[in-house]
C-alpha positions as CSV (number, residue, x, y, z in Angstrom):
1,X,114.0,69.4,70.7
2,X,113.3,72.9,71.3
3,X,112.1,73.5,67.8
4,X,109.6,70.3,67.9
5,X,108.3,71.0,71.1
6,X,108.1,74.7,71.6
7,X,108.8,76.2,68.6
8,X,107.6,74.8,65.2
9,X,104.3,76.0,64.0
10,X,103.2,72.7,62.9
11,X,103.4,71.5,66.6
12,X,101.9,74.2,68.1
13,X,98.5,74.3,65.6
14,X,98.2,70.2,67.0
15,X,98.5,71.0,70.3
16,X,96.2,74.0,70.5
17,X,94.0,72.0,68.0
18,X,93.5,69.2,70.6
19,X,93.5,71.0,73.3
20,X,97.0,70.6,75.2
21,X,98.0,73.4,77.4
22,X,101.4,74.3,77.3
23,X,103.3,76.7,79.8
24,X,104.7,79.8,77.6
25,X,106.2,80.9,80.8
26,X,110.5,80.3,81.3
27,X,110.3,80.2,77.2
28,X,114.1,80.5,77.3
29,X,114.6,77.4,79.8
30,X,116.3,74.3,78.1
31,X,114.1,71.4,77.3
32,X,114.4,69.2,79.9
33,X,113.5,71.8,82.5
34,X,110.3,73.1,80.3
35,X,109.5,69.5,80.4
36,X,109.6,68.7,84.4
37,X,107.9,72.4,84.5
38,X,105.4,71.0,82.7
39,X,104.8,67.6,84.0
40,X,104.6,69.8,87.3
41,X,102.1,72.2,86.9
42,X,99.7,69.4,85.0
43,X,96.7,67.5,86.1
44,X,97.2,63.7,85.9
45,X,94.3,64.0,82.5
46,X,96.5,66.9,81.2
47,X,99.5,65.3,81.9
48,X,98.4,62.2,80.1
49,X,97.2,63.9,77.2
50,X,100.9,65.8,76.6
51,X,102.5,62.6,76.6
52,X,100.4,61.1,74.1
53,X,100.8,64.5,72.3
54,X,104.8,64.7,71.8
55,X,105.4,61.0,71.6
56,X,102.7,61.8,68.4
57,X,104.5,64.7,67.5
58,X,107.6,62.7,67.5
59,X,106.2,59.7,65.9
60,X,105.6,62.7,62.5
61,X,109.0,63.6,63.0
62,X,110.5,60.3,62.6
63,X,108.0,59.8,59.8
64,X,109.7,62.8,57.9
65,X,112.9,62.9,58.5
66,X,113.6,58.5,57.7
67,X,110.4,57.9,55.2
68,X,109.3,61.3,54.0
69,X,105.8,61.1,54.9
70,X,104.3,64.2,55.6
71,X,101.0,64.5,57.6
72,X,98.5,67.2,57.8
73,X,98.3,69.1,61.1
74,X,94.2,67.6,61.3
75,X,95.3,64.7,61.2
């Protein structure tokens, strides 16, 4: 979880590509606790938007890891 949501490269180039703000502050926080932090200190748009941005991230993670398909970060 930590790698996919905070750490990976691929998931940070997608966010920052669309826009999503995430906090870098408490980088050393578990998970969970980043997440409430950031469903927090976001507007209802923004909040919305990172949602819809890690279930997506998820939804390429599940994609590699059970059928091997690898997307493009623009995409």
């Amino acid at each position: 979880m930590a790698h996919l949501f905070r750490d990976c490269d691929f998931s940070k180039q997608v966010l920052e590509g669309i826009g999503v703000v995430s906090s870098t502050s408490n980088i050393d926080q578990n998970w969970k606790q980043r997440l409430v932090d950031e469903v927090l200190n976001n507007s209802i748009t923004g909040l919305r938007l990172l949602v819809i941005s890690y279930w997506a991230l998820w939804y390429n993670r599940n994609k590699i890891y059970h059928e091997e398909i690898w997307d493009r970060v623009h995409e």
